[in-house]
Each structure stands twice: as structure tokens, then as C-alpha cells.
SEPAKOL-223310 format. One record per residue (C-alpha): residue in one letter; x, y, z. Coordinates in steps of 0.5 Angstrom, whole numbers, padded with zeros to 4 digits, always signed. Layout:
// residues N
AXYZ...
//
This chain:
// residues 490
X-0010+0044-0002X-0010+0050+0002X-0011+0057-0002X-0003+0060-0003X-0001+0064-0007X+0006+0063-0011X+0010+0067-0008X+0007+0063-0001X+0010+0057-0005X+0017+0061-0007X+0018+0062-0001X+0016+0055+0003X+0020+0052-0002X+0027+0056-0001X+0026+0058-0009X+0024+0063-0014X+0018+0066-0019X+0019+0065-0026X+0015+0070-0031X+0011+0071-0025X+0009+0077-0020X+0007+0072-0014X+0000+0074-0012X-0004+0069-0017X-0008+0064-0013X-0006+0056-0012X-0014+0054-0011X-0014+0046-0013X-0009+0041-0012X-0003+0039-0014X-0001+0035-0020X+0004+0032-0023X+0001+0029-0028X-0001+0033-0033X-0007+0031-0036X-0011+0031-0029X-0010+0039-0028X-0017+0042-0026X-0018+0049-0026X-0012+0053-0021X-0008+0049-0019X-0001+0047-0018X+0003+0043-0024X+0009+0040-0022X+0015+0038-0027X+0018+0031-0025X+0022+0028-0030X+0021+0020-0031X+0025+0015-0035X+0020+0017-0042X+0017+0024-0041X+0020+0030-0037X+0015+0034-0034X+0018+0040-0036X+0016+0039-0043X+0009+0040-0040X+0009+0046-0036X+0005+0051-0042X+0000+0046-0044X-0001+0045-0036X-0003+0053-0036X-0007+0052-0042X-0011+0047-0038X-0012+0051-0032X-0007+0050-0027X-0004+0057-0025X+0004+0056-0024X+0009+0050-0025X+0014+0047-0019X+0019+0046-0023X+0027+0046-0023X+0029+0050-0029X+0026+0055-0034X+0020+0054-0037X+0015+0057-0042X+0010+0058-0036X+0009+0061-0029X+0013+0058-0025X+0017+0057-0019X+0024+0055-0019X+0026+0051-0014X+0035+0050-0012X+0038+0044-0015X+0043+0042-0010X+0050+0040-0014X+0052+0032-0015X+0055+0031-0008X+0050+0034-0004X+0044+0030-0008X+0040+0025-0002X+0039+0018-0004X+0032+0018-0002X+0031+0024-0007X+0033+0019-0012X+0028+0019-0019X+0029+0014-0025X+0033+0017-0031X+0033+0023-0026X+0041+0025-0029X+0041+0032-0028X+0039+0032-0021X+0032+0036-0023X+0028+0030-0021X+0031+0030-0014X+0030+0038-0012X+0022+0038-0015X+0021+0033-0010X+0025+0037-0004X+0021+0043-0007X+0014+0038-0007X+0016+0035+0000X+0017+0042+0003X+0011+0046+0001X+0008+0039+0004X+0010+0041+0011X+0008+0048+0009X+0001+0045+0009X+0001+0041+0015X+0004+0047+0019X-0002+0051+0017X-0006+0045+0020X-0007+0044+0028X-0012+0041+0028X-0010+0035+0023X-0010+0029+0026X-0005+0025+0022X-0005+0018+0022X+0003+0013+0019X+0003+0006+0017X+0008+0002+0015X+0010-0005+0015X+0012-0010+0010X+0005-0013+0007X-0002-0010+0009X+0000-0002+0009X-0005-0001+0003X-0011-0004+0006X-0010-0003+0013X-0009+0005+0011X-0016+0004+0007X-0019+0000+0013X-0017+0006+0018X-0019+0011+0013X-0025+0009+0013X-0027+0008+0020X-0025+0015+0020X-0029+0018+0015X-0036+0018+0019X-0031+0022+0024X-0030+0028+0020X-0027+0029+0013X-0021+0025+0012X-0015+0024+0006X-0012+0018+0005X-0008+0016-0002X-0011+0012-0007X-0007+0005-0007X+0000+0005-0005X+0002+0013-0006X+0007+0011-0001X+0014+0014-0004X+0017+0021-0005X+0012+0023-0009X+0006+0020-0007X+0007+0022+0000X+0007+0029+0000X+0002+0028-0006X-0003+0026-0002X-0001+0031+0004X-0003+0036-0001X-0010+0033-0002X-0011+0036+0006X-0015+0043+0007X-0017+0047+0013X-0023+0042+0013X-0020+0036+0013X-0019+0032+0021X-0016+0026+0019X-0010+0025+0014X-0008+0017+0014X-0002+0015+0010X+0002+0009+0008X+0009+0010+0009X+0014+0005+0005X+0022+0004+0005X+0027+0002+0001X+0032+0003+0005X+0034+0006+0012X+0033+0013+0013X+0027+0013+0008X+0021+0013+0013X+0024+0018+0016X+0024+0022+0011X+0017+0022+0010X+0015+0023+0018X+0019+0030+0016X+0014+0032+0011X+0008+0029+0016X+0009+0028+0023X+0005+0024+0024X+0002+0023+0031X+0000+0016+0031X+0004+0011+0029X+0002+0004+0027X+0007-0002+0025X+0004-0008+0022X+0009-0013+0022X+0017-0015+0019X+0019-0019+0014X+0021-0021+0008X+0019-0016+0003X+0026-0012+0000X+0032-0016+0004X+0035-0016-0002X+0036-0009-0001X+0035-0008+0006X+0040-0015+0007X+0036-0018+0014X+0029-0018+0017X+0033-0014+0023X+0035-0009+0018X+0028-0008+0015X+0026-0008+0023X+0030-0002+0024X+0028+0002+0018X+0021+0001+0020X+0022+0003+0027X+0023+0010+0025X+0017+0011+0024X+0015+0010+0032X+0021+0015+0033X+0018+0021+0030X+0013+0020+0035X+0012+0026+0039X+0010+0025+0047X+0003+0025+0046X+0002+0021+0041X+0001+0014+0040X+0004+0008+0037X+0000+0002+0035X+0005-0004+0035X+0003-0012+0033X+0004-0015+0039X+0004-0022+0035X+0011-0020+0032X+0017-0020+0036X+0020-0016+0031X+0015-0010+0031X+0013-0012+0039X+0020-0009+0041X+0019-0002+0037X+0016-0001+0044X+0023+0002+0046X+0024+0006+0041X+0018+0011+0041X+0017+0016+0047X+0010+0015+0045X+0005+0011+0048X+0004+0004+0045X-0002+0001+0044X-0001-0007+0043X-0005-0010+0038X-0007-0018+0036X-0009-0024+0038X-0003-0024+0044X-0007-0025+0050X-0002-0018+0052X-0005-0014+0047X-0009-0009+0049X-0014-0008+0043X-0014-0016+0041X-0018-0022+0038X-0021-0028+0041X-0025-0034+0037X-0023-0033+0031X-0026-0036+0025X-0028-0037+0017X-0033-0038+0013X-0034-0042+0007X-0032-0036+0004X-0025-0035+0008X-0028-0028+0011X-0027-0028+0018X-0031-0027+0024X-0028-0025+0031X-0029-0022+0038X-0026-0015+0039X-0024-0015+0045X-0022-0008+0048X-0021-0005+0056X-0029-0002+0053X-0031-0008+0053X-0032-0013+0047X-0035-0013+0040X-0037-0018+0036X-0034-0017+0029X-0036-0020+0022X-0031-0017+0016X-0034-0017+0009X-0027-0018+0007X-0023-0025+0004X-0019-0028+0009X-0017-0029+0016X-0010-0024+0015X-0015-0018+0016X-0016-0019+0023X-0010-0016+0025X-0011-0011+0020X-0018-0009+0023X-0014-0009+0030X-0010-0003+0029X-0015+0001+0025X-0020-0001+0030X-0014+0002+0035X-0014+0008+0031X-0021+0010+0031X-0020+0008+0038X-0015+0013+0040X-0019+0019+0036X-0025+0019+0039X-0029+0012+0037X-0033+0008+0041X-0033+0001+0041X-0039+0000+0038X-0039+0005+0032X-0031+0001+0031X-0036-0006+0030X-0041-0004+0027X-0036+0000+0021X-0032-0006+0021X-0038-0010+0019X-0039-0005+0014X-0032-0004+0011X-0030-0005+0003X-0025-0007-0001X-0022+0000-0005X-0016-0001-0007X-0014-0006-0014X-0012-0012-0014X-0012-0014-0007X-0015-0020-0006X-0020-0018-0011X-0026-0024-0012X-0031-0025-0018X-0034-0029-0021X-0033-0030-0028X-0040-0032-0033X-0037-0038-0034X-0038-0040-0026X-0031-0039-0025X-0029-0036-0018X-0022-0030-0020X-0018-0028-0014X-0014-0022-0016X-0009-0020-0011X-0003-0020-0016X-0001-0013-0014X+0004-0014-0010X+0007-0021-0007X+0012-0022-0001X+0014-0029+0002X+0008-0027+0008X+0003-0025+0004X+0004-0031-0001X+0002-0035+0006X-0003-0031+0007X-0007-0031+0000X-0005-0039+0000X-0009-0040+0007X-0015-0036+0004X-0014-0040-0002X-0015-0047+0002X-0020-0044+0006X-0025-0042+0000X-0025-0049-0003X-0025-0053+0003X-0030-0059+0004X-0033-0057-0003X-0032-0060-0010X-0029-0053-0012X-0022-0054-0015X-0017-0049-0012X-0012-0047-0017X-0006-0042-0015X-0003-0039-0021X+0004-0035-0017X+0009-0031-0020X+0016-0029-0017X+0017-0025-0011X+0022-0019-0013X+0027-0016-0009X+0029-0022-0004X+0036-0022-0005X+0040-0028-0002X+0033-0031+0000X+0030-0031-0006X+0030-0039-0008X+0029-0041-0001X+0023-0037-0001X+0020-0039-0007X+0021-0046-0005X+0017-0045+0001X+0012-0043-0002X+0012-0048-0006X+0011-0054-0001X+0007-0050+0003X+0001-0050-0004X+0002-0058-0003X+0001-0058+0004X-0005-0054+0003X-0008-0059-0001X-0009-0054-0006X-0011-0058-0013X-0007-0054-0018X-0001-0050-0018X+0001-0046-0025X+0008-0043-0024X+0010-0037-0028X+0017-0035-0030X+0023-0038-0029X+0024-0034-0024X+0019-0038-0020X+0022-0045-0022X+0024-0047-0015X+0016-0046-0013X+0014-0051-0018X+0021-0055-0016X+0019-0056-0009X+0011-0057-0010X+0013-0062-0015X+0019-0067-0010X+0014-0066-0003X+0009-0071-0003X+0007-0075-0008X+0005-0068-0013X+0006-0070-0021X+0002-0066-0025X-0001-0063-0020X+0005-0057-0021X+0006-0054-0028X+0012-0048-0030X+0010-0044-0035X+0015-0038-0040X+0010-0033-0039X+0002-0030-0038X+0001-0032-0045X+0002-0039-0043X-0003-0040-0037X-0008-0037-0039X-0009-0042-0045X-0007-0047-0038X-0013-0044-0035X-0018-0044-0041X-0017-0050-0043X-0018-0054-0036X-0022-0049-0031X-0028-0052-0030X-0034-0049-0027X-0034-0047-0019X-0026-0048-0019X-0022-0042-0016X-0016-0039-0018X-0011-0035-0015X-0006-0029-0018X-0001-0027-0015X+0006-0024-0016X+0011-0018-0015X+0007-0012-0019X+0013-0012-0024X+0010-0020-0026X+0003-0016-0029X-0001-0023-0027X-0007-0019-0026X-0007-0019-0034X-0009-0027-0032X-0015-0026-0028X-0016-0021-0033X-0016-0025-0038X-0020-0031-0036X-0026-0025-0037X-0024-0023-0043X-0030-0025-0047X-0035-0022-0043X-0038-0018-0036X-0034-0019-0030X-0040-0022-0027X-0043-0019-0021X-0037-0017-0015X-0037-0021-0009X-0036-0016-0002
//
């Protein structure tokens, strides 16, 4: 973060200084966790459902951190920032357990002194996805084809809400060239929102589908909301756009930006061409671009990150990159956030793929396709252990049933479905084809993992995945229990 002083912060966020003259000196970053403050920085009071951040502010003090942002009076230096009466509060400021309103205005106060930051950085390059599945790793992806470039700031994980976003613009300073953030909605309006805190000036869309329709109600309606990030382009920015979806293709009319198309179309202008996989379901393909054409091989498990490797390799691109530096960082990228299609082997020669951070319709495809393609022509097994796919509303059992038949089309050996929730997974594979045992419905974690010890074998290859709220990740974790992880696979 850049150098400020409270008074500076005061007045960015239209609020006041509390036991505090103004002229102390915010040098470190901004935290709302108070157990990371470092020496000079700046400590923000969220309330939770659990804890109020409130309560925190003089042991932040003591630690190091040299003011609190906070919404009420505290026992620290602070500044106050204006709580807004009940009416008037923003839906998208919205907090769990946030009763009093006091969580709605520390994250406007948080978002305000976040374009402050930017405002003071003209020569900031920032860089917005957003889509309904592989925002996280796209977002690591493009970070780090950047980074070679000049310093880059990027969210750990999915930092990608009201408190993340600006969290991570305040990571920036004057060094930083490239500020790469992952946008993400829960309703219309939202993306908007995070754009006026960062206005990004390239824009990338990844894809539409199914992830939270039960609040968004249809894929148009997601489409809408996604689209808004392309909106808040300016003239000379540049929107990245998924030629191979209709849905994302059309935003097109909806930017002032220049777009840039991306994918296996043959009218995309940053495309793939001979697309394959290897035993490892890691993909080889031709980048080819009005440069020229590269051939790339990604140290990544499966063929889905082709088109997350496309719009990163369109941002690097458009920043500067030349072709053959964007092929050779391909080749070369990792795997940084968690429990995304995270392989290794476990000491007894079981292969474990964690991607059970999240799950949507499309990226439960995708996984199981990788799945398949892992064990295809080997003796390995292939075992998918998947747990519900939350927020999908009206669509929620014709969903799960699909995911369900597509396991048996796939030939996938085994398929353990856990929670009631998943049931029609496990009823669907259980009617198509001639299936029997071969799909089981589980009550809980507890339960497959007794399955899964009981009859893996060596060189079998087991799947987790689920909506975040399920934990599966306790699954693969578990099946490590009693010993090292073994070596990571990349």
C-alpha cells in the first residue's frame, strides 16, 4: 500500500479521526484479520456472524498496526467512517450478522480508500476476470505471465467480494505495474460495483453458466451481470471475450472497448488449434495469434485450461508480451491456489485429485472429463467422489442428474455420492446403462472415507469435488492421514 497518512484516509473515505491527530503514517497493508498486522499498518473492524472486528482494535494497536478503520468508537486511533440509515444501506454491502449496519459502511469506507490507491496510480495496469467457473485460475494464470513483466499484485484464492477486492487493490504501490483481480457476482449490479473501486482496463469473460441461478434465476440474467464488467471498460481499454460461447461472445456489443476473441473458434483472434492430452490429461495445443503461432504444452491436469491459458495469454499480449516469451511462461506456469485440481500421490500409490473447492455444473464436467482422460487405457480405476452443487435453484435436480449419467458415460469405474442433497447424482448413474454397484449414496464425509479405504487399490484415481460449503476436501485429506502427502505432481 501506498504511504498515507490517517488524515489522508479520513478524508478519502468521507470520515472522521478518533483519538487521533491525523499526521501518523500508514506504511504496511491493510488487514482485517487481526492477527496478521505487521508493524504500520492499517487494521479494519469488520463485524462477522462470530466475532466484530471492533473488539480487536486496541490489541491491533498493540501489535503494531498504527489506526483502525472502523464504524464506531473504539479504544484505539482510528477513523470513523458514516454509517448510512437502515433505507439507505446497499444490498451489495451486505455482511452476515451485519445487524447495526456497521459492516455495510467499513466495506464502503475499505472500497473508497481502495480507489483512493488507484487514483494515486496512473501507471497501474489493471486487469478484471470474471466468469462463472475458472476465474481463480485464470486470475493465476495471467498473473503470472505478468510478473516477469513488472511487479504484479493478484488475490490469493478467490479474494473476489466486497472485502477481498479492495483488500487486494490495497496490496498495490507505486511499484506495482499490474494489478489482476477476479471479479465475482451475486447479483446484478455487483461486478459493477467492484469496477468503481478498480476500474479495470482490460476485461476478461471467461464463460456463462449455471453457477448461482438459484439467485440470479436464468443464464441470461448471470450473462447480464457478468456483462457489466465489459461495460465499465473505457475506449482504450481492451475486452477479452470466449468466442466459444454465445453468451460471452455477445458482450461484444456492450463494451466501447476493443475486444479481443479467444478460443477454439476458428474467428477467434487468440486461438487453439490441435488440441490434445496426455496420459496425465495435461494438454498440448497451437497457440496461434495475428503473431504467429506457438506450440504450448501446460503443466496443468486438464483439457479446460486451454481456454483459461488463451485469455491469459491475450492479456500478456495486449501488455507487452511477445509471443514467444507468452509460450515459454505457459509451459512453465503452476498451480497456486488450493483445491483446484490439485494432484498427488498418496504413500500407498493412490492418485488424489482435490479440486473440491468449489463445483458448478460446468466445472463438474470438465473435472470428470479429466478424470476419464487420467485412467483412460490403464488399469488405474477411476473413482469420482462428488458432493452437491449448491445455489442452482429451480435446476438443482436436473443438474445433479446429469452429472450423474455423464460418470457412466464417461466409464468412470466408480462413483461415491455424498449427501442427500446429491441423490439424484447417484439415481441417475444407477438407471443409465446397466450400472448397479457401481454408484453409491453416502450420509457424509465420514462415510466415504471408510468406502474409499476399504476398496482403493493401488493406482486408482480418485476425484473430490463439491460446492465449497460440502468440505469434500476433508476427503482427499484424509486418504493422507496416516502418512506424507508424497511428492506433488505439477
Amino acid at each position: 500500500m501506498i504511504r498515507l497518512s490517517l488524515a489522508d484516509i479520513a478524508s478519502a473515505v468521507d470520515g472522521r479521526l478518533h483519538r487521533a491527530e491525523g499526521s501518523e503514517i500508514v506504511s504496511a497493508g491493510v488487514e482485517f484479520d487481526s492477527r496478521k498486522i505487521t508493524d504500520g499498518g492499517l487494521f479494519v473492524a469488520v463485524p462477522g456472524e462470530r466475532v466484530d472486528g471492533h473488539d480487536f482494535a486496541a490489541q491491533a494497536i498493540a501489535d503494531g498496526a498504527t489506526g483502525v478503520l472502523a464504524a464506531r468508537e473504539v479504544d484505539a486511533p482510528a477513523v470513523l467512517v458514516p454509517t448510512a440509515p437502515v433505507g439507505e444501506r446497499s444490498g451489495a454491502m451486505a455482511l452476515a450478522g451485519d445487524t447495526d449496519g456497521t459492516g455495510a459502511a467499513v466495506l464502503t469506507g475499505l472500497a473508497k480508500l481502495a480507489r483512493h490507491v488507484v487514483d494515486r496510480l496512473p501507471q497501474l495496469a489493471v486487469v478484471g476476470v470474471t466468469g462463472s467457473s475458472g476465474k481463480t485460475s485464470t486470475k493465476d494464470l495471467i498473473a503470472q505471465l505478468l510478473t516477469p513483466m513488472g511487479p504484479t499484485v493478484a488475490p490469493p484464492g478467490s479474494f473476489n467480494n466486497e472485502l477481498g477486492h479492495p483488500w487486494t487493490v490495497l496490496r498495490a504501490d507505486e511499484s506495482t505495474r499490474h494489478l489482476v483481480l477476479e471479479l465475482s457476482a451475486r447479483g446484478v449490479g455487483h461486478i459493477a460495483a467492484l469496477c468503481e473501486v478498480a476500474p479495470p482496463r482490460i476485461g476478461v469473460v471467461l464463460n456463462v453458466g449455471h453457477a448461482h441461478l438459484g439467485e440470479f434465476g436464468s443464464q441470461e440474467a448471470v450473462a447480464q451481470a457478468k456483462g457489466e464488467l465489459v461495460e465499465s471498460l473505457p475506449e482504450d481499454g481492451v475486452a477479452v471475450l470466449n468466442a466459444d460461447d454465445p453468451l460471452v461472445a455477445a458482450m461484444a456489443e456492450r463494451t466501447r472497448a476493443r475486444v479481443v476473441f479467444v478460443g477454439e473458434s476458428p474467428n477467434a483472434h487468440v486461438r487453439a488449434e490441435d488440441v490434445e492430452v496426455d496420459e496425465q490429461a495435461r494438454p498440448t495445443f497451437t497457440l496461434v495469434t495475428e503473431a504467429g503461432k506457438e506450440r504450448v504444452t501446460l503443466p496443468l491436469f486438464g483439457e479446460h485450461h486451454v481456454g483459461n491459458a488463451l485469455s491469459a495469454a491475450a492479456v500478456a499480449l495486449e501488455l507487452g508480451a511477445a509471443l514467444p516469451q507468452v509460450a515459454e511462461r505457459l509451459g512453465a506456469v503452476e498451480r497456486v491456489s488450493a483445491r483446484r485440481m490439485e494432484v498427488a500421490e498418496t504413500p500407498g500409490g493412490v492418485t488424489v485429485v482435490n479440486d473440491a473447492y468449489n463445483a458448478n455444473p460446468e466445472s463438474v464436467r470438465a473435472a470428470l472429463k479429466t478424470l476419464a482422460a487420467m485412467t483412460r487405457g490403464r488399469p488405474a480405476r477411476a473413482w469420482a467422489v462428488l458432493g452437491p452443487m449448491a445455489e442452482l435453484g429451480d435446476a438443482d435436480v436436473e443438474a445433479h442428474d446429469e452429472i450423474g449419467r455423464l460418470a457412466v458415460r464417461l466409464n468412470i469405474d466408480r462413483l461415491v455420492v455424498v449427501g442427500e442433497q446429491a441423490q439424484a447424482m447417484h439415481q441417475a448413474a444407477s438407471l443409465e446403462g446397466s450400472w448397479g454397484e457401481e454408484s453409491v449414496l453416502v450420509p457424509d464425509i465420514d462415510a466415504a472415507v471408510a468406502l474409499l479405504r476399504a476398496e482403493l487399490r493401488p493406482g486408482d484415481v480418485v476425484l473430490t469435488k463439491a460446492s465449497n460449503s460440502a468440505g469434500l476436501w476433508r476427503v482427499a485429506e484424509a486418504l493422507f492421514a496416516d502418512g506424507a502427502n508424497g511428492e506433488q505432481q505439477q
